[in-house]
C-alpha positions in Angstrom: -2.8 -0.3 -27.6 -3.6 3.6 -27.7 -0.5 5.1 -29.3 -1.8 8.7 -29.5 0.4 11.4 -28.7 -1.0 12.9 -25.7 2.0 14.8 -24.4 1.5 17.9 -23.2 3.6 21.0 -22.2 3.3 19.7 -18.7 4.5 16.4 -19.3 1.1 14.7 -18.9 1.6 11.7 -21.8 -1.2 9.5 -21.7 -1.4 6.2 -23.2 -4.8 4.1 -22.2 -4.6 0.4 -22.6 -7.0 -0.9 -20.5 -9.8 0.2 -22.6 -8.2 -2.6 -24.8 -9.8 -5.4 -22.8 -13.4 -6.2 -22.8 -16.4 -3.5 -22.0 -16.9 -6.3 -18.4 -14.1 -4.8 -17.1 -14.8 -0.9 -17.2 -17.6 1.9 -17.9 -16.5 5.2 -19.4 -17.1 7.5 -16.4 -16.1 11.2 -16.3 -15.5 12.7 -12.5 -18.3 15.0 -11.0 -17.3 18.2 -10.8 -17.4 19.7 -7.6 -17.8 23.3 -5.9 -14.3 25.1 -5.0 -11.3 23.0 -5.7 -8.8 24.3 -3.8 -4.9 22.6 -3.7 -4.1 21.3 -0.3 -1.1 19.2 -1.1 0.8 18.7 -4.1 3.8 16.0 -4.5 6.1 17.8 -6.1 9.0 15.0 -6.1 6.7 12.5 -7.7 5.8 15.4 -10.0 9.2 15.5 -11.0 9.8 11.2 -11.5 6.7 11.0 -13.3 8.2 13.9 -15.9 5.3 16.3 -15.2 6.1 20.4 -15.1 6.0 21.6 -11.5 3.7 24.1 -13.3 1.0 21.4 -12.5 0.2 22.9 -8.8 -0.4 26.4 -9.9 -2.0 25.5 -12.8 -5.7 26.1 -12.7 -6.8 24.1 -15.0 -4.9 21.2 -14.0 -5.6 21.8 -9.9 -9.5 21.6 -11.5 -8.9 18.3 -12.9 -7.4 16.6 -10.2 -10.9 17.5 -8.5 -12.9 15.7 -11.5 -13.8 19.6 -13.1 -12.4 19.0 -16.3 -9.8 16.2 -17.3 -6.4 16.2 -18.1 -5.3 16.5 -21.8 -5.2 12.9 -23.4 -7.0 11.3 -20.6 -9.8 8.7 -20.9 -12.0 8.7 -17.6 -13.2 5.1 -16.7 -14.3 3.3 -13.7 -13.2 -0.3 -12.8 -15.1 -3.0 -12.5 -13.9 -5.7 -9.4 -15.4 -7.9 -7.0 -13.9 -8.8 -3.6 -14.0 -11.2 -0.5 -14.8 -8.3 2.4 -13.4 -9.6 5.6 -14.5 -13.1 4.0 -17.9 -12.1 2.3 -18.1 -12.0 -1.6 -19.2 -9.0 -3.0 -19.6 -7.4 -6.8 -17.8 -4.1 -6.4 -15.9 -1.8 -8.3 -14.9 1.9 -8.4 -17.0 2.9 -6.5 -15.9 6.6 -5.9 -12.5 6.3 -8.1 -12.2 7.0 -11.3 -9.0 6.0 -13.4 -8.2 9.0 -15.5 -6.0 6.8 -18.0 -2.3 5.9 -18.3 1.0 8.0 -18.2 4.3 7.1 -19.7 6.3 8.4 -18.3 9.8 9.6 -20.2 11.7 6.4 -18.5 8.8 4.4 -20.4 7.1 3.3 -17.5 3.6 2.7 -17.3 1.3 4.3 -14.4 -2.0 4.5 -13.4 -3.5 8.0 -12.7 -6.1 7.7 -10.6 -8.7 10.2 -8.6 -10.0 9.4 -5.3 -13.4 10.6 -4.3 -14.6 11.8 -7.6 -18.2 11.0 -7.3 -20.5 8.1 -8.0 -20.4 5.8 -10.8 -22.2 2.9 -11.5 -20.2 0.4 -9.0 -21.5 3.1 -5.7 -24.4 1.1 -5.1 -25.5 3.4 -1.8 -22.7 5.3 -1.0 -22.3 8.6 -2.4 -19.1 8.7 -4.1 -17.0 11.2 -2.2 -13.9 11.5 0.3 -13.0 13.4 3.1 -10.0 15.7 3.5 -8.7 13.9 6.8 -8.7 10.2 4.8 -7.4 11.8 1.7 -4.2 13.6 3.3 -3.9 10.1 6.0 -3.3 8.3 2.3 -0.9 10.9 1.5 1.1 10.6 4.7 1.4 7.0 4.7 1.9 6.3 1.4 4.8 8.4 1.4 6.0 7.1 4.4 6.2 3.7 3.3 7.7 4.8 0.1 11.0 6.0 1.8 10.8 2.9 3.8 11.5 1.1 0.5 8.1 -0.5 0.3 6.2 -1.0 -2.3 3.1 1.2 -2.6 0.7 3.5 -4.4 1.8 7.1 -3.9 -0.5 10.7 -3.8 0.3 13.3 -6.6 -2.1 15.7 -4.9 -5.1 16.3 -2.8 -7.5 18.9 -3.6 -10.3 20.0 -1.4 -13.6 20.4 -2.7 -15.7 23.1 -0.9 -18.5 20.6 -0.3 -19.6 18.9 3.1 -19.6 15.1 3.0 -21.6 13.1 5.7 -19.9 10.4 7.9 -20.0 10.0 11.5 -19.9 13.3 11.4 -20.1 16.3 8.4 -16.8 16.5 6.8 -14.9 18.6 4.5 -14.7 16.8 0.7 -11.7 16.0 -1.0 -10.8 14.2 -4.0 -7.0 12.6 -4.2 -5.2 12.4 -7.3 -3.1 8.3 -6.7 -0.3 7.3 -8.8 -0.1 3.2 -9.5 1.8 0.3 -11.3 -1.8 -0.6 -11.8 -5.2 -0.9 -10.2 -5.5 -4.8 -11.6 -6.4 -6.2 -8.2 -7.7 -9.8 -7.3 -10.7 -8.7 -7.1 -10.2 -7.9 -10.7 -10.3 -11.4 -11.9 -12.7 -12.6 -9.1 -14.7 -10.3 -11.5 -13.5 -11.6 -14.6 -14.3 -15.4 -13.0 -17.6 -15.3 -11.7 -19.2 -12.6 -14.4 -16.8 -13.5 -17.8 -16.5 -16.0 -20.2 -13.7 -18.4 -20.5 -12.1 -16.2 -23.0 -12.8 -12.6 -20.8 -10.3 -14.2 -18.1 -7.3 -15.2 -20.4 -7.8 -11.6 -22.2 -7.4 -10.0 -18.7 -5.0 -12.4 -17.4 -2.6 -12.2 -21.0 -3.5 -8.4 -20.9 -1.7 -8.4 -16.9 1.3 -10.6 -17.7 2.2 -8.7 -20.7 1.6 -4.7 -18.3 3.2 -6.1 -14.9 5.4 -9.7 -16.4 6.1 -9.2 -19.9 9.0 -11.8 -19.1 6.1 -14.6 -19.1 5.0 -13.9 -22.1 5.8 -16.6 -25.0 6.4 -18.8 -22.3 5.2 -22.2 -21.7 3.1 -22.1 -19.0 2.6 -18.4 -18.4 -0.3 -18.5 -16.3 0.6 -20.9 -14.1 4.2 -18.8 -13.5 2.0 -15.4 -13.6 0.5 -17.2 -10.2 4.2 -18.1 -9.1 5.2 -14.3 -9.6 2.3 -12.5 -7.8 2.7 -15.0 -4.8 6.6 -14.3 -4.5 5.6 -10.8 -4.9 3.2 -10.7 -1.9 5.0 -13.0 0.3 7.9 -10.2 0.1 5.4 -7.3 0.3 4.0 -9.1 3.8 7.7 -9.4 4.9 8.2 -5.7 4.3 4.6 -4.8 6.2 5.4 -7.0 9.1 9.1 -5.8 10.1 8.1 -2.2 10.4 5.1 -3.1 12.1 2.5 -1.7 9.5 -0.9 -3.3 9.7 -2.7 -2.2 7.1 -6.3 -2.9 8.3 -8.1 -4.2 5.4 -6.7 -6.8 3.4 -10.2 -7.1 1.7 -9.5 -8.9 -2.0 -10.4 -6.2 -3.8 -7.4 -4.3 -1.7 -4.6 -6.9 -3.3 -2.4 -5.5 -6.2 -1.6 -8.1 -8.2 1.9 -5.5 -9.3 2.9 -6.2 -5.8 2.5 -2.5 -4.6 0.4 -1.7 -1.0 -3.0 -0.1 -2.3 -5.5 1.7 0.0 -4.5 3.4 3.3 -7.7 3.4 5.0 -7.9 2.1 8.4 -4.3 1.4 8.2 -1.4 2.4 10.9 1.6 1.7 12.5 2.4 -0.1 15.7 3.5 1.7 18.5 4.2 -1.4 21.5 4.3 -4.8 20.6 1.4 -6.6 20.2 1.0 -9.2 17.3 -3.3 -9.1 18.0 -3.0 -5.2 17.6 -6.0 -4.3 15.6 -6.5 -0.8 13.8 -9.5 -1.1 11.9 -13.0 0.0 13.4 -15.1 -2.7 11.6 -12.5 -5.6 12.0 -14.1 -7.1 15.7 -13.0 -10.5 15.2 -9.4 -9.8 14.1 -9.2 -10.9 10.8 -6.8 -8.4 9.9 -4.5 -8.3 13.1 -1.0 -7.7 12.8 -0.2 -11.4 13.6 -2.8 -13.0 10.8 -1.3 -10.8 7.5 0.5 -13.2 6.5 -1.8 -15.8 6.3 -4.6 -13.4 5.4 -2.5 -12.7 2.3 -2.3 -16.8 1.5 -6.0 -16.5 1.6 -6.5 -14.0 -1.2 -4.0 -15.6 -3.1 -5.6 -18.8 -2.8 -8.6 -17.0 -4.1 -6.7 -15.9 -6.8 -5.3 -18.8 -7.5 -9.0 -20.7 -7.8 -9.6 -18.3 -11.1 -7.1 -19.4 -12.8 -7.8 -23.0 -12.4 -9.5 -22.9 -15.9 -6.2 -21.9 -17.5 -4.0 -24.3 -16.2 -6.0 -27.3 -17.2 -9.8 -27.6 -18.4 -9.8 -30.7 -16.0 -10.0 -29.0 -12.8 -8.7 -31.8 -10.8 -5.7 -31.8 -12.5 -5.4 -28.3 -12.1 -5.5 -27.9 -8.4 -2.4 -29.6 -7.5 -0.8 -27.6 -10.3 -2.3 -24.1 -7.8 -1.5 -26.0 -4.5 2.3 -26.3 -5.6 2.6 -22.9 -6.2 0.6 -21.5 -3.1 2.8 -23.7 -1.0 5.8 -21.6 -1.9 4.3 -18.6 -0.3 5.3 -19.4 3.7 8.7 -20.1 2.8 9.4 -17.2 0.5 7.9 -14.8 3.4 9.8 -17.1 6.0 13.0 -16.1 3.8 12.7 -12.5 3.8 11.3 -11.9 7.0 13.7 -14.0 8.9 16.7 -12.1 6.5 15.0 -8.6 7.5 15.2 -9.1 11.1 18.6 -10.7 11.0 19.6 -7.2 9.8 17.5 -5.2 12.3 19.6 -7.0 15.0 23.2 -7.1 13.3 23.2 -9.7 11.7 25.2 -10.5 8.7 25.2 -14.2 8.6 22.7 -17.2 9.8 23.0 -19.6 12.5 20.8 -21.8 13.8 19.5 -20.5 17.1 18.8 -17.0 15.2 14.9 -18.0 14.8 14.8 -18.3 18.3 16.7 -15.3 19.9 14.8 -13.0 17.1 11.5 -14.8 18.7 12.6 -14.3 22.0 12.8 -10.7 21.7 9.5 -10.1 20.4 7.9 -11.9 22.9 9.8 -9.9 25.8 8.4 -6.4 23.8 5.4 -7.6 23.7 5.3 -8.6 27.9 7.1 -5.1 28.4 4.7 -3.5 26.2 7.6 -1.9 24.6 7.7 0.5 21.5 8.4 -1.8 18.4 9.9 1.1 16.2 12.4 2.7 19.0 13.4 -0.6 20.9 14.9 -1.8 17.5 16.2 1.4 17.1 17.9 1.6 20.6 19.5 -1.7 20.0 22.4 0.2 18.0 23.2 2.0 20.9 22.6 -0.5 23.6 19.5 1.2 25.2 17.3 -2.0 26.2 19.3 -2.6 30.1 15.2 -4.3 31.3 16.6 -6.8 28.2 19.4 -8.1 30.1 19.6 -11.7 29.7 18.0 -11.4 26.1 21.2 -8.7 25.8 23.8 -10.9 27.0 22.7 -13.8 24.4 22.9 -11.5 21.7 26.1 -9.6 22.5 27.6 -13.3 22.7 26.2 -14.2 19.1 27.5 -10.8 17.9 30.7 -11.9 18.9 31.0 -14.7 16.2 30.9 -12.2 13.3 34.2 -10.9 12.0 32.3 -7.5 11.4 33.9 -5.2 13.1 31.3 -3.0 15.7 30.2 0.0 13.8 29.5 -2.3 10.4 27.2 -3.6 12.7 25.5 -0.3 14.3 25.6 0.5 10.0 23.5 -2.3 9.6 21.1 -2.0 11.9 20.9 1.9 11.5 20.0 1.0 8.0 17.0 -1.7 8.4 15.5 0.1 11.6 13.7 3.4 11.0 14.1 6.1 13.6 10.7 7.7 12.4 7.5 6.0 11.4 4.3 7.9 11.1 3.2 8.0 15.0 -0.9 7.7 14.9 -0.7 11.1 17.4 1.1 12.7 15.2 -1.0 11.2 12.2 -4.3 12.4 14.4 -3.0 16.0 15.1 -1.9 16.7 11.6 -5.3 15.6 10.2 -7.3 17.1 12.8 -5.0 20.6 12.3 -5.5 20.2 8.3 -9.6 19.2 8.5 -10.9 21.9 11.0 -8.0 24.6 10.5 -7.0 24.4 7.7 -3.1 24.5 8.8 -1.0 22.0 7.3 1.8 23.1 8.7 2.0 19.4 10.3 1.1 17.1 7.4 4.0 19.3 5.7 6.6 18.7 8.6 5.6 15.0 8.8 6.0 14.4 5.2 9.8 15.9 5.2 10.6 13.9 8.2 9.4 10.7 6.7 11.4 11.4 3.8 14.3 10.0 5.8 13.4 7.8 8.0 16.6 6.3 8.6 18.7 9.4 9.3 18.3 11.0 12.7 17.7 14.4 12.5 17.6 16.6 16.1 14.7 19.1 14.2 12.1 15.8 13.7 13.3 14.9 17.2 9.8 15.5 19.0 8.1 13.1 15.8 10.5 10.0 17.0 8.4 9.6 20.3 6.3 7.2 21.7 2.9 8.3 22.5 3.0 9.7 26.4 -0.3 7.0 26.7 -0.8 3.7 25.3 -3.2 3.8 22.6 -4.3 0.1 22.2 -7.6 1.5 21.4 -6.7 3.3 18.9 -9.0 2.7 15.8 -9.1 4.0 12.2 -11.6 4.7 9.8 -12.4 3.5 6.0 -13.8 7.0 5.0 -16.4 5.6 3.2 
């Protein structure tokens, strides 16, 4: 491991490992620089967790580096390499406009990823041309943070700097390059890579090299790889819990887009539900489905069953004794999400203890949301304060159940104040920001959404207009990759 002093007077303290592992896995890439970097957005609360200066947002030579003109002192620009199952088809990929600036330690000791988004070609771009638009870039930003005060776990945006440079889409585009903050960037992907293009000895490197970064528990243990595989499954399974009971659906649960840390990575066709619909579908290229609300959860067994089939060669060189060994494991997946799903929604109805027929009264309001076409985020919301009358019967059942708890009423209204969130980013709201930010340059929106969401459980009568449901259904509504 790198253990250069790289601090500098703005905090910045980079330590590299990943350079550590075999040349496979990465090719030294420096950013392109770009025309006019200009700040749009800078985080100044992560600024502060990470132990960086404030300074960094005024800084010119800093805002140049978080567009790729320049780098940051102590930083060691590479790209990734990866592969990845896209919406089922395997593909050799990797960083293809991203370039991983290096490590920070930060002065808690942990270990993060620095990462710019949009930084130009390397030599995983195959056709595309390397570069991001402003209205993607800040749509990251937005929801990232959002599901950070949700208490999920995800990637978070440091900054995103415009560019001054038109990039081509459906339509031209302003350019902008994001700066992203990680636990890691070590996807599944990763050691599809390692599998079908390493050696033997390249995947226990890489797989020894992410146990000791993300489960430094495991190490010394006696069979480390095969509990690595345990961890990362009980990890997603509770990730998928956390997606599914605020309704996120994030749109393109492609391999390559599964952190193996456990964190949500890449907000790209990604959004919230408004009314209840398990098929609801937010991504423009997923026509069959694949990625519907309803299928996460089993999408997610898929790439870790994927997963799971590279490290067969660790757990035994006799492969058919190491399947069962995988299958074991995988099989613990449905019941850990079960588990925490079923505990979640407990709590978003009042719940403090488990009966029997909960399952089935938590299944029977879904399915009357979803025939009313009512708004997921506010009907759990409402329940605290007994706005659902069309729910009668379904009310009357619950009430009754309520009624066997010794809690006394407003532990119960805590509760569920507590595990439902009166604000969500809202795709209008998303859509008006981003189209404000991209054509007028006001960000006046993206600014006021980002406070809001910084409490999403606290009612506050200023965000009031932000907790509504859209005046039409948008069942329609589609989102882009950006590529």
């Amino acid at each position: 491991m790198n253990t250069t002093d790289t601090k500098g007077a703005q905090g910045w303290n980079f330590d590299t490992t990943y350079r550590s592992l075999p040349k496979l896995f990465y090719t030294s890439q420096l950013p392109d620089p770009v025309a006019v970097p200009n700040l749009l957005v800078g985080n100044r609360a992560l600024a502060e967790e990470l132990g960086l200066d404030e300074s960094i947002f005024s800084d010119e030579d800093t805002i140049n580096s978080f567009a790729g003109n320049g780098t940051l002192p102590g930083s060691e620009p590479l790209a990734q390499a990866y592969a990845g199952h896209q919406f089922g088809h395997f593909n050799m990929l990797g960083d293809g406009r991203a370039t991983l600036l290096g490590e920070h330690l930060t002065p808690q000791g942990t270990r993060v990823d620095v990462q710019l988004k949009g930084s130009g070609q390397t030599p995983y771009s195959r056709r595309g041309d390397g570069r991001a638009a402003v209205g993607p870039m800040l749509r990251e930003y937005i929801i990232s943070e959002a599901m950070h005060h949700l208490g999920i776990p995800t990637t978070r945006s440091l900054a995103v700097v415009s560019t001054g440079e038109t990039v081509y889409r459906e339509y031209p585009q302003r350019g902008a390059v994001l700066t992203r903050i990680a636990a890691s960037h070590i996807r599944v992907g990763t050691f599809q890579f390692a599998a079908y293009r390493g050696s033997t000895e390249d995947l226990r490197t890489l797989a020894d090299y992410t146990i000791a970064r993300h489960f430094p528990e495991l190490v010394g243990t006696e069979n480390p790889y095969q509990m690595f595989l345990q961890e990362v499954v009980t990890r997603q399974a509770k990730l998928l819990a956390k997606w599914q009971l605020v309704g996120f659906i994030h749109g393109v649960m492609n391999t390559d887009n599964m952190a193996l840390c456990g964190e949500t990575i890449d907000y790209g066709p990604c959004a919230f539900m408004d009314s209840y619909n398990p098929a609801t579908v937010f991504s423009s290229i997923d026509s069959n489905g694949r990625y519907a609300y309803q299928n996460q959860p089993d999408m997610a067994l898929w790439n870790l069953t994927r997963f799971a089939e590279t490290l067969l060669p660790l757990f035994h060189p006799d492969q058919a004794k190491a399947i069962p060994l995988a299958e074991t494991i995988l099989d613990t997946f449905r019941s850990t999400f079960t588990r925490a799903y079923d505990a979640g929604m407990r709590k978003k109805i009042g719940l403090f203890n488990q009966e029997e027929g909960d399952t089935e009264l938590i299944g029977d309001l879904l399915d009357i949301m979803n025939t009313t076409e009512s708004d997921y985020t506010n009907t759990f919301r409402n329940l605290a304060s007994n706005k659902a009358p069309e729910f009668a019967e379904w009310n009357s059942r619950w009430i009754e159940r309520l009624s066997r708890q010794e809690n006394f009423q407003q532990e119960v209204i805590d509760l569920m104040n507590t595990h439902n969130p009166v604000i969500i980013a809202r795709n209008h709201q998303v859509e008006r920001a981003l189209s404000l930010a991209a054509r007028n340059d006001d960000l006046s929106l993206v600014n006021r959404l980002v406070e809001a969401l910084q409490s999403p459980y606290d009612f506050c009568a200023k965000f009031a207009d932000l907790y509504e449901s859209p005046s039409t259904k948008n069942e329609h509504y589609r989102t882009f990759c950006g590529t």
